[in-house]
Every structure is written in C-alpha cells, then in structure tokens.
N, C-alpha and C positions, 0 to 999 in steps of 0.2 A: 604660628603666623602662616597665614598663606602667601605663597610664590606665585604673584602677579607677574614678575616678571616679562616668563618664559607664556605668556597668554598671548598667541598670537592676533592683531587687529583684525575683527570681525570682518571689517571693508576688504581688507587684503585677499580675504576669500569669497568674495564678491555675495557676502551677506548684506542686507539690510541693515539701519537700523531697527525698522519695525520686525524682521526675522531674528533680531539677537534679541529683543526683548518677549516675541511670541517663544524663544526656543527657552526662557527662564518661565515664562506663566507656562508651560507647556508640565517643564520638570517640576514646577510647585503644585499642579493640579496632581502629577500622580503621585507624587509625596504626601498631598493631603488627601489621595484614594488608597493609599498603603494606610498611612494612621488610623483612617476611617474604619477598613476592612481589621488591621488590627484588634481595634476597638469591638466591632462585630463578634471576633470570635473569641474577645474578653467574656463578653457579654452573654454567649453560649446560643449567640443566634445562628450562626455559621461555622462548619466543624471545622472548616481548613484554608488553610490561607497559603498563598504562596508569593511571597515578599519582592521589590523591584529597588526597595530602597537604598539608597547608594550606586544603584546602576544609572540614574539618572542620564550622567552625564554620556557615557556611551551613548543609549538608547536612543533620546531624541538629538543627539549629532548625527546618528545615523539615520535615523528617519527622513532629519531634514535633505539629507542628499538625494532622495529618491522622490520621483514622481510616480505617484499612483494612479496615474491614468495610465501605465505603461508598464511600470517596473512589478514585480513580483515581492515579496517576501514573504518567509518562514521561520517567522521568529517562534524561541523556544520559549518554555514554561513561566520564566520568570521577567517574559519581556514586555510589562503592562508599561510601562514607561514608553514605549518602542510604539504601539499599537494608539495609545492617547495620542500621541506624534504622527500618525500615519493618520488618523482620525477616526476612532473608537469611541463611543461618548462613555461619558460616565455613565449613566445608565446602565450602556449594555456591559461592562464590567460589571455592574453590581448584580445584574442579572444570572449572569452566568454565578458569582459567588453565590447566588440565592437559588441556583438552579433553578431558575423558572421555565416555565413553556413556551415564553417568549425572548428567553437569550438567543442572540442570532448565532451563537459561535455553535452552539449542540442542542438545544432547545433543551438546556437541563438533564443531559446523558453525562456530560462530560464530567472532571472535577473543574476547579478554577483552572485560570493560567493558562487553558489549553483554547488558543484564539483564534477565531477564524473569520474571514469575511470574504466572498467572494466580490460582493461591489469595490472591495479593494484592494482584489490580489494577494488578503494574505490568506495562504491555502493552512488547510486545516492541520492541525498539527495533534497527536498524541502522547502517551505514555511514555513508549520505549523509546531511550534514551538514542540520539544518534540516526536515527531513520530517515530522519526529513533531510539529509545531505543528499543522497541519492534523490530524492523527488525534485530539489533543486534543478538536477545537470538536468533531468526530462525535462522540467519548462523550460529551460535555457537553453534548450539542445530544439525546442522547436522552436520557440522564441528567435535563433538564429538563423534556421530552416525558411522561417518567413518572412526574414529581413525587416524583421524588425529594431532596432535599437534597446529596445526595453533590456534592463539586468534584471537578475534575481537576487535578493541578499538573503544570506540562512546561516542563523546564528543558533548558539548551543554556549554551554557553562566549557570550562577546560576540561570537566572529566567528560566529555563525550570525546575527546580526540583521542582515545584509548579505543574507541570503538573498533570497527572493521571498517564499517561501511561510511565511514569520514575519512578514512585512507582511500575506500573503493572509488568515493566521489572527488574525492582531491586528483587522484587520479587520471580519470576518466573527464576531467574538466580540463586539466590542459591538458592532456591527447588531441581534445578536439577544440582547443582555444574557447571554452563556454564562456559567455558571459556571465560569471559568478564571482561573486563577493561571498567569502567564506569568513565572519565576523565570529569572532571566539574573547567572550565576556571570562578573564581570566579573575577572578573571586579570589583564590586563590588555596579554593578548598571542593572538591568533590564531596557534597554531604558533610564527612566529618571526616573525610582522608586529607592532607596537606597533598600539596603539588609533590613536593618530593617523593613522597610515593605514590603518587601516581603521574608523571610527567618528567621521561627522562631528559633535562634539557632545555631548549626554549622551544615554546612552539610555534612563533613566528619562523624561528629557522627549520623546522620542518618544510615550508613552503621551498626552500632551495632544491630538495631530494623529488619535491615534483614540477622545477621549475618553473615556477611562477613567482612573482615578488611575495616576500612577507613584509609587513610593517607590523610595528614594536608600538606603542604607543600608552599617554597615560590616557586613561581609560574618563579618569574624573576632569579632564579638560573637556570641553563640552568641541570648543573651535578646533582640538588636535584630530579629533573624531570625526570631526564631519570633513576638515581636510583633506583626513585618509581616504573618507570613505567618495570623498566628490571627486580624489586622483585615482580611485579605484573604480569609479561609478566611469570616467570618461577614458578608462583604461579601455571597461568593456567595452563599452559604445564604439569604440573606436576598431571591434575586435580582434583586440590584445588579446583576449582569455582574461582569465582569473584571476584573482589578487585573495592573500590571506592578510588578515588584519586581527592580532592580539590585541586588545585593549585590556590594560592592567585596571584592574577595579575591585570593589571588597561592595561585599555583602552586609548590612548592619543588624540584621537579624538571623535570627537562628535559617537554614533550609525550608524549615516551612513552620506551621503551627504547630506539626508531631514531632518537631525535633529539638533535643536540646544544647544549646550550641555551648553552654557554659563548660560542658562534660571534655571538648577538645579546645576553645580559643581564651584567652584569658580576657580579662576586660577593657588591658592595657592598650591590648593591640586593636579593638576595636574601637577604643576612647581617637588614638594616633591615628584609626582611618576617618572619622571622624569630623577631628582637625581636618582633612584634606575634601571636603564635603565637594560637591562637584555644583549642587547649588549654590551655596556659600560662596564656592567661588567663579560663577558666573554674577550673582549678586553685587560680589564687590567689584568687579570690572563694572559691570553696568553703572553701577555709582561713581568709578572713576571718571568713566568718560562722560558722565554726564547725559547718560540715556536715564538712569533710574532715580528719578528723584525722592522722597519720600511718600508725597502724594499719589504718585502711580505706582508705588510700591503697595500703598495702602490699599489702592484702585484694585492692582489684580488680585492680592491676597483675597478681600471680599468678592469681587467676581468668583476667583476660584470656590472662595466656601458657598458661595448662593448655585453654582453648577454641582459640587459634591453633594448639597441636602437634597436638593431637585432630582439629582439621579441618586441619592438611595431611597427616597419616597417615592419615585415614580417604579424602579426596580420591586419595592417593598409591598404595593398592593397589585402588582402584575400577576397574572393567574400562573398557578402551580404543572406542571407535567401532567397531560391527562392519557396521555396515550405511550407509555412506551414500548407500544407493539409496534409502532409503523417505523417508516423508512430503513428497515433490514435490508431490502432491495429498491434499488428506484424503477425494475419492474419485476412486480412480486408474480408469480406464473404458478396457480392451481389448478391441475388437471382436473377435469371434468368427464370427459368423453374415453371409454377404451379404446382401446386399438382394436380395429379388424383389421382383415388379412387385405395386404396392401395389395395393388395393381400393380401390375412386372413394367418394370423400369425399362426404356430403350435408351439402349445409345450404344458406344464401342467400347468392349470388355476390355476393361484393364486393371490393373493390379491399385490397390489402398495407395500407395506411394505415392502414382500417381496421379492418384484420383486427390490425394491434397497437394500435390504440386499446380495440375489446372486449375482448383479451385485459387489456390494462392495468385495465379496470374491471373486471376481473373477478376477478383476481390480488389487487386490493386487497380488495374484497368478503370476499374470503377468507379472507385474512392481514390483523391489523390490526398486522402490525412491518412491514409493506411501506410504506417509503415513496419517493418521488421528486424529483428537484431538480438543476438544471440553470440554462440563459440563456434567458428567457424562455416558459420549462414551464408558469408557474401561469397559470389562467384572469385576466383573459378571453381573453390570445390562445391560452393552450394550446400553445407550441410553435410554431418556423417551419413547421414541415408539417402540426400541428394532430394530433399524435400523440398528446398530452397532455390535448387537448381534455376537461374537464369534471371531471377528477379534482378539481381545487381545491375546485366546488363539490360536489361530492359526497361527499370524505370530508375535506375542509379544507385551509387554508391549512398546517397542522401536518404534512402528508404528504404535500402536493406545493406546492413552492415556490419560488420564483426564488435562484438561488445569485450572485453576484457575478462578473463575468466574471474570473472567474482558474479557468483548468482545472487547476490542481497543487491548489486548494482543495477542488474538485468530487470529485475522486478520492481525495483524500487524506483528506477528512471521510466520506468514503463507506466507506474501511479503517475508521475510528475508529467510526461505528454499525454496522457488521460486526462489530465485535469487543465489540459492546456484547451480540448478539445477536440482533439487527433486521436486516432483508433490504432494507438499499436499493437503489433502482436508480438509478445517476450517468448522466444525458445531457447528451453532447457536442456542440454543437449542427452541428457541421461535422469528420467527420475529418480536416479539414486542419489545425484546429487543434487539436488532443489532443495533440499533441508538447509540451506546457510540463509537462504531466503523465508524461510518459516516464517519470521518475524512480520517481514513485508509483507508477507500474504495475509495471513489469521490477523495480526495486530493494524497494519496497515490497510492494502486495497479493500478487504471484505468488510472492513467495520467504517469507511469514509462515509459511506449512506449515511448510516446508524448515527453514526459520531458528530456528524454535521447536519442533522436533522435534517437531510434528503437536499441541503445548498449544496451539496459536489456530489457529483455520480463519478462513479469510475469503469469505464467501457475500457478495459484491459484486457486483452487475450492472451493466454498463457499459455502454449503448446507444449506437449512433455512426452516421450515419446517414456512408455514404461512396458515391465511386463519380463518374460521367461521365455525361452524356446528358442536364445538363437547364440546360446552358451555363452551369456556374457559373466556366467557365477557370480559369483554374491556383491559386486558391483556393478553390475550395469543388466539387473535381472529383477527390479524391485516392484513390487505391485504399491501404490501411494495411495489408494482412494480412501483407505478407511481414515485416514490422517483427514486428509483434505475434506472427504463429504460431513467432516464433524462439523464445518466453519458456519453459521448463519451468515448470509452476505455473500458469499461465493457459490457460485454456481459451478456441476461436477457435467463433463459430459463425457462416453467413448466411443466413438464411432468401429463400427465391423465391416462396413463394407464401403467400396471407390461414392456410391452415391449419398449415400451417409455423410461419408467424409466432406463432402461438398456440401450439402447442406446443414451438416453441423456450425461451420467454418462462416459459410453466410448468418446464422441464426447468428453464430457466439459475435462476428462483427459489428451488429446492427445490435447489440443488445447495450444497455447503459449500467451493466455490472459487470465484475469481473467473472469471466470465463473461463476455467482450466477445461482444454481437451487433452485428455490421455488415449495417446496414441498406440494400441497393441503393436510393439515391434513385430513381435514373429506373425502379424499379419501385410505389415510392409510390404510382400513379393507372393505372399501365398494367397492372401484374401485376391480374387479374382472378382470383375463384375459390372453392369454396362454403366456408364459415365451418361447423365443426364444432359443433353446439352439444353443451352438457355436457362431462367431461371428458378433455380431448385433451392429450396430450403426446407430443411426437417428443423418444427418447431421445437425449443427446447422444453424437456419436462415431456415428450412424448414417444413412448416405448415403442418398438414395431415388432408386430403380431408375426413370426415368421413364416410359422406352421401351425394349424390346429389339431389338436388331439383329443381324443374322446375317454382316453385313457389316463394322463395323465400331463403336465406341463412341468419343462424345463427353462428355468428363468435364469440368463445369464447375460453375459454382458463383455464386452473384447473379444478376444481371443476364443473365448469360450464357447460365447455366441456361436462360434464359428463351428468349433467341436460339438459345442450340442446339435447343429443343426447335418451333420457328418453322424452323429449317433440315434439322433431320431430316424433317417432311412434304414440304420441298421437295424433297428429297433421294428421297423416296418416289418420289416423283413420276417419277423420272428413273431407277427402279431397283435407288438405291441403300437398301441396309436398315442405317441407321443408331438405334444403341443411345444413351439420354442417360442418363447418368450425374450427377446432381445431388448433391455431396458434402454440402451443406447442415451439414457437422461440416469446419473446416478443421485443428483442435485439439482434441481428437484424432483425427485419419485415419483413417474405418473402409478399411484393406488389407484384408480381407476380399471387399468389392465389385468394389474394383478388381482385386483377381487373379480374381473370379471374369469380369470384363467381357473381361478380357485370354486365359484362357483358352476363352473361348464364341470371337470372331472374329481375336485373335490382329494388329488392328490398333489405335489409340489415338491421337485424340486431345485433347489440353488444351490449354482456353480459356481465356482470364483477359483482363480488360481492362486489368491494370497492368502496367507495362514489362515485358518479355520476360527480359529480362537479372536476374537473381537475383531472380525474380518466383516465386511459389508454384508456378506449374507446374513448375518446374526440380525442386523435389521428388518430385512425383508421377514425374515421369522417370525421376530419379535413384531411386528403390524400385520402380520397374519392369524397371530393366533388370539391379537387383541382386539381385531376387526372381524375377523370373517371365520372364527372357529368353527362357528356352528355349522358352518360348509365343508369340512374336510372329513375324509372318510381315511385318512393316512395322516401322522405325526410328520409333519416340513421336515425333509428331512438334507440335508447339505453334504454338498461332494466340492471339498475346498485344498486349500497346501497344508503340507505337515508343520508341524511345530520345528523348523528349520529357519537360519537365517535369509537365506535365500537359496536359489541354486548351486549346485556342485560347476567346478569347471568339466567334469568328468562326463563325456559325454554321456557315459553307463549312468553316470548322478545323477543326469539330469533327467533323463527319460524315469527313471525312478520314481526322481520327485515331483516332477510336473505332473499336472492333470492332464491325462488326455482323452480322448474317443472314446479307448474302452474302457477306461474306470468309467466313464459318464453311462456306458453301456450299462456295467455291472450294477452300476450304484439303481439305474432308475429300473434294470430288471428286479431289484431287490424291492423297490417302491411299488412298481404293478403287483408284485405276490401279495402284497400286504393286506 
C-alpha cells in the first residue's frame, strides 16, 4: 500500500494546481522515454542506454524549483527525468540516443545521458564520475560576483561522494557561502557495490563537517523534493551558501544496458521499491484531491505517447555525424608563415617575473571578467615567485584570491567561470603537482568544444610555473609538456623572455580554448629583457626565429631557449654559425619554421630539459623525418634529461643532470662535424 499520509499539500508549497499535474505528465513522458529507449536497445537499434526510471520523483521536484532563465544546473548521467523537467524535448533525447548530427547535447560524440544545453543552463556534462562539482562552485562563484540571484544545482548518483573533488567542492562552496544546491540521488547502489561499502555513514550528515545544512529526504515523494529543494533554492538566493540534499531513491533497472543487476539485487527488493513508485504515488494524490480524474489521466497518457512517437520519428530520420573532425578547438590556429628574425623590441629591461607580473596588471586593467586564483596568489604575499604581486590590492580580493589547496578544484572551478563567460586565469603553484587535476584538464576543459559540438568554449588559462635549475629536486623540478601537448583541445604554450611573456598572456586571454603556459622557473630572475610597452601580443602557434645560422639550427623551447641562445655565441666563437629556433608555441607546432630551419642548413638540433625518452623533442623528430627528410644532410639528432626522476636536491646533482650551455655546446659541435 502506498503512504499518502505523510504527502505534503501541493498549495502548502505554493504549487499550482496546474503545476502538480504538469509535474505528473512531466514524470510519465520520461517514464514512457526510458520504456521507449529500452525497447530500442531490445531491439538492437541502440547499443546503450542509461536508465532515469524510478528517479522520477527526485528529478522533476527538483527541476520544478529552479528557473531557467537564471539558475544553472548540472545534472549527472542518469538525470533524463531532471532535463524533460527543465525543458529538453523528446526529440533531442532521442537524438543524442541515436547519436545524430543534430543532438544538441554533442552532436553525436557523446554516449547517451550526457546533457547539455546551453539555451538552458545546463552545462555540459561527461564521463568521469564526480567532476562537474567543482565546475558548479565557478558558475556560482561568478554568478554571485555579479549579483545575481541565480543558484546552481549539481547532482551525481551516491557513489560520486567517495570522490575527491565533491569534498573539494563541498568545501570550497561554504568558504565562500556559494549559491549551490549539492542534490545526491542516493539509489542505493554505486553500479553493483551497496552503500555499505561504499558510504561510510549518512551523507546528508556529511554536510555538518562542511557546515552547511544537510536534508534527509524520501527521494520518491515528488512534493518532499521540491520542498527541499525550493528551502534550498531561497536559502541561496538569500546568500546563505549551500545546502546538501540526499534524496533516498532506487533505481528499477540494472546501471545501464551493459550491466547486469540480477548478479548483486534480488528481485525482491526491487519488486518493494516498486511498491513505493514515485508516479504511482503522485497519481494517487492527484486522484484524491480531485485534480486527476480519469478523462485527463486518459488525456495526458495519449499526449505523452503522440510526443514520444513524434520525437522518436523525427530523432529517427535526422541526419547521421558527418564531420567528426571539427570543434576540437573553437579557434583551430594552423601555421602558415615561418618566422623571420624578429625586429629588437624597446622598452625597460627587466627580468621574466616581471614581465608577467605587468602583463597580469595590465590584462586586468583591461578586462574587468579577468579574474585569478590559486595557493597563495592573493596579496600580501602575491604568489611563491611574487608573480601575482599586488593584484589583490588593486582590483580586490573578488579577482584575485587564494583557492584551497586542492588542484582538481583550482581547475575545475576555473571550466565552470569559463562557461559563465569570464576569463580566468587558474595558478598551479608547482607543475609537480597539477597531476590531481589531470582529469579536469585532458577529460574536462580540452574536450568541452569537442564534447559539445562547439555550444561551450572554454577560455581558461592555466599558468604553471615548471622546470629545473633552481634546486627544487624531484618535487618541485618537473618538466609537464609531454603529458599535456598529447591533449587535442588544449593548447601548450612557454614563454623565454619579459616580452613573450606579455604577449603570450594577452594571446592565451583573448583566446576561447583552454590555455596552459608553462612558465620556465629558473628563467624567473635570469631571463633578462626589454618590456614592450602598449599593446603587444605574440600570436599563439608562432615560433621566433632568434638567431640565424648557415650551419646548423638549434630548436628549443623555455629555459633552453635561453641556453641555446648562450651556446650559439659560443659556438660563434669557434666558427660554428648556429641558428635558435625558440618554439615559444608547443601546442600548436608552428611546422612552418621548423621546415623552413631544416631547409636553410639541412642539420637540427632539439633541446629539452625533460627525459629524452618520449620527451617532446621525439615529436619535432618524428615530423622532421616524415616531412622534410629529404632536406637533411645530418640524422636530428636530441640533447634532452637522463632517464632520472627528476633532479637531485644535491646541488653537485643537479648541475650533473640538467642540461646546460655546454652540453648544448658539445652536442651541436658534434652535429657540425657530421
């Protein structure tokens, strides 16, 4: 029997009646788009499916408390119920099941389940479990920045609270009182693990340990749901901060179409959840009070079935994927033109440091979406290298501020004011440790183009200061590129010198993809050099020519740049006329340069301070010898690190191990004899 009871009066929470009967035809259309899609992949026209059935009542209680002209969400994989409710037609569900060329959510890259819509705020969602918490607190962190009212809601299954970065974000949302709704559809099963093993506890009471309210709630009450979520919705508004909301709910099908749920639930227990249907029992309220009669029970069932046939027919002859080469970038940048030898830069010599420190004040000056945030970024110390120096006071605490040391947060709230349409710049305070963020980067910001068939760009900039020479040993000494330039989607860049650095920093802000510049430490205070004033940008994807040689060309990049261009006069010295090649773009590769370096003396070679062994010069090699062979009069040959973790703390270690001047000496005397 169902317990009408405890079903609070729809009036009480200043519903309609026309909204308690839209919020039943709501739950019944995606009840009969789960059968449907079932049925599809009886049927062996669609290979996967991912089930909403039973979450009904959650889903559109939650939906109904938010306004989409204002509020955001990020619902997770199994929230088709959530998405119909927020206004998703059937169609484009069926589209994306059908992966066509015209699902709005990825244009047919995606699997199912993975929703997106920007006309309505809900931001694109992927694979890895967990991710989209942190992208929540960035829209809700600018969202509040521009006084607006709007919340964000961002739901997930229970096994994402096992995550990291659902702690990061719980966190870091009351620190700063965000307006977020953290909605956790509790199933009561991660895939095929019980909550017992994986949930120590309750996880509404986790909300106390980050102070902010939890609510408990039954999940298949449709009016308890939206109660929650409408004390939670004007908690934000009001900004209170955060609210977490467990909604107990079951799942009626197996995880998805590959899984088989018989092997861990018995049938018992899925007969008993059943019984408690969350339709069923909005139905029989509606009937009691005299909202649902027969006739218009009758009414919506056939509405709903005459919408499901129409949007799987109009889904079913919509045209197929015809391009899945585009939107890898929303600006795709192929060199063209080599570089010649640049014209001498004026302005007052100063060191790398602070040649991105002025660039930073001046970026902002500019742009008031620019913001920054990091470990230790805001004044008074500005940054471990003092990079950040003064921003705090100059344009506030609201634009440049200290983030929490969790790097998956750093990055991941940095996608979420990306997609708000504000231009942050995320600082990693050491590329040793950016690896907790991996996910965010390669899984998340580089694949939002790709993933969303070019409806979200993400204008992120990623600053990471990395590299060898200033004895920070095998933590705070790491060379990253070869990880990162593997990503389609993200864009690689290093600046070597103060005017570089400034126009890199202008390029990477104004661009609508994500950006990482990797900042050579040990050129921090040594790299010297004049500071352009007014406005300067070095395009991205475009190498500079430093020096030309008739002899041979050294193609490097950071730090190295620097040394190669220190061993080229030595090299003068001796005869030899070596050419520097500073790629200053590692992502995208201007080839244009480098075949023109290769055809001028027909020898090459690349420097890099990070292992040798599947290290970024293996690239430049590898399109040398497959483009431009026939030009070379010498085997490419590479002066890189040892097969070592990273540097020694040993100062004797580390001069050992790093590359410097005169290995680059050695190595390219050894190339001219050739």
């Amino acid at each position: 029997m169902l317990d009408l009871d405890n079903i609070q009066e729809h009036t009480a929470l200043g519903l309609t009646d026309e909204q308690a009967i839209d919020m039943y035809r709501k739950m019944v259309l995606a009840r009969k788009i789960d059968d449907r899609m079932w049925a599809l992949n009886r049927q062996g026209r669609v290979p996967f499916v991912v089930s909403a059935s039973g979450h009904e009542g959650t889903q559109v209680g939650a939906a109904f408390a938010l306004d989409t002209s204002k509020d955001w969400s990020l619902p997770y994989y199994r929230d088709m119920a959530f998405v119909i409710a927020a206004g998703v037609s059937p169609t484009d569900i069926f589209l994306s099941l059908f992966a066509k060329g015209t699902d709005p959510a990825s244009g047919g890259r995606q699997m199912p389940g993975h929703f997106s819509e920007p006309d309505l705020n809900i931001f694109t969602h992927g694979s890895v479990i967990a991710t989209q918490f942190p992208h929540a607190c960035g829209i809700a962190y600018t969202l509040q920045q521009s006084g607006s009212d709007g919340v964000v809601m961002v739901a997930s299954g229970d096994g994402a609270t096992s995550e990291g970065d659902w702690h990061e974000a719980m966190n870091f949302a009351s620190i700063k009182k965000l307006p977020v709704i953290f909605l956790i559809e509790n199933n009561l099963y991660a895939i095929s693990t019980p909550s017992a093993e994986e949930i120590a506890g309750v996880i509404s009471d986790r909300a106390q340990g980050y102070n902010m309210p939890g609510l408990n709630i039954d999940g298949n009450d449709i009016f308890a749901v939206y109660g929650a979520m409408q004390e939670a919705v004007d908690r934000a508004r009001r900004g209170e901060g955060p609210t977490l909301i467990e909604a107990n709910t079951y799942r009626y099908y197996a995880h998805t179409s590959d899984d088989d749920d018989k092997l861990y639930r018995d049938r018992e227990e899925v007969a008993s959840w059943r019984r408690r249907d969350p339709i069923t029992r909005l139905e029989q309220y509606l009937i009691e009070t005299r909202l649902l009669d027969e006739r218009t029970e009758q009414a919506i069932h056939d509405e709903v079935a005459e919408m499901v046939a129409r949007g799987l027919a109009d889904a079913d002859e919509a045209p197929e994927l015809s391009d899945p080469f585009s939107h890898v970038y929303a600006k795709p940048i192929e060199p063209t033109v080599p570089a010649s030898l640049e014209a001498p830069i004026e302005g007052e010599t100063i060191n790398l440091i602070t040649g991105i420190n002025r660039a930073l004040h001046e970026i902002f000056a500019a742009h008031q979406d620019v913001l920054t945030f990091g470990q230790d970024i805001a004044d008074p110390k500005g940054g471990v290298f003092k990079t950040t120096k003064g921003l705090t006071t100059a344009f506030g605490a609201e634009r440049a501020f200290n983030a929490p040391l969790a790097e998956s947060l750093i990055i991941g709230m940095g996608i979420g004011m990306a997609a708000t349409g504000s231009k942050p710049i995320a600082e990693i305070q050491f590329a040793d440790f950016i690896h907790p963020a991996f996910d965010q980067i390669l899984s998340e910001a580089a694949r939002i183009s790709y993933r969303s068939a070019g409806r979200w760009t993400c204008p992120l900039v990623i600053r990471v200061p990395y590299g060898g020479g200033i004895r920070g040993a095998l933590y705070h000494s790491q060379s990253i590129e070869a990880f990162y330039t593997h990503i389609p989607g993200l864009k690689v860049v290093v600046p070597s010198t103060p005017a570089d650095a400034k126009g890199l920093l202008w390029s990477a802000i104004e661009d609508p993809d994500p950006v990482m510049i990797l900042e050579p430490k040990k050129l921090y205070r040594l790299a010297k050099g004049p500071y352009p004033v007014g406005e300067h940008k070095v395009p991205i994807g475009k190498a500079a020519l430093r020096r030309q040689g008739d002899d041979l060309t050294i193609i490097a990049y950071g730090t190295m740049a620097h040394y190669a261009m220190e061993a080229a006069e030595v090299l003068a010295q001796q005869g030899i006329s070596a050419g520097v090649l500073d790629l200053r773009s590692l992502r995208p590769l201007d080839w244009p340069s480098i075949e023109a370096a290769v055809k001028l003396n027909g020898k090459v070679l690349v420097v890099h301070e990070d292992n040798k062994f599947m290290g970024y010069g293996a690239e430049i090699v590898a399109q040398i010898n497959d483009k431009a062979f026939d030009w070379l009069d010498a085997p490419v040959r590479r002066h890189a690190g040892f097969e070592i973790p990273s540097f020694p703390y040993s100062e004797v270690g580390e001069a050992m191990t790093m590359i410097s001047t005169v290995g680059i000496v050695e190595a390219a005397q050894e190339l001219a004899r050739y």
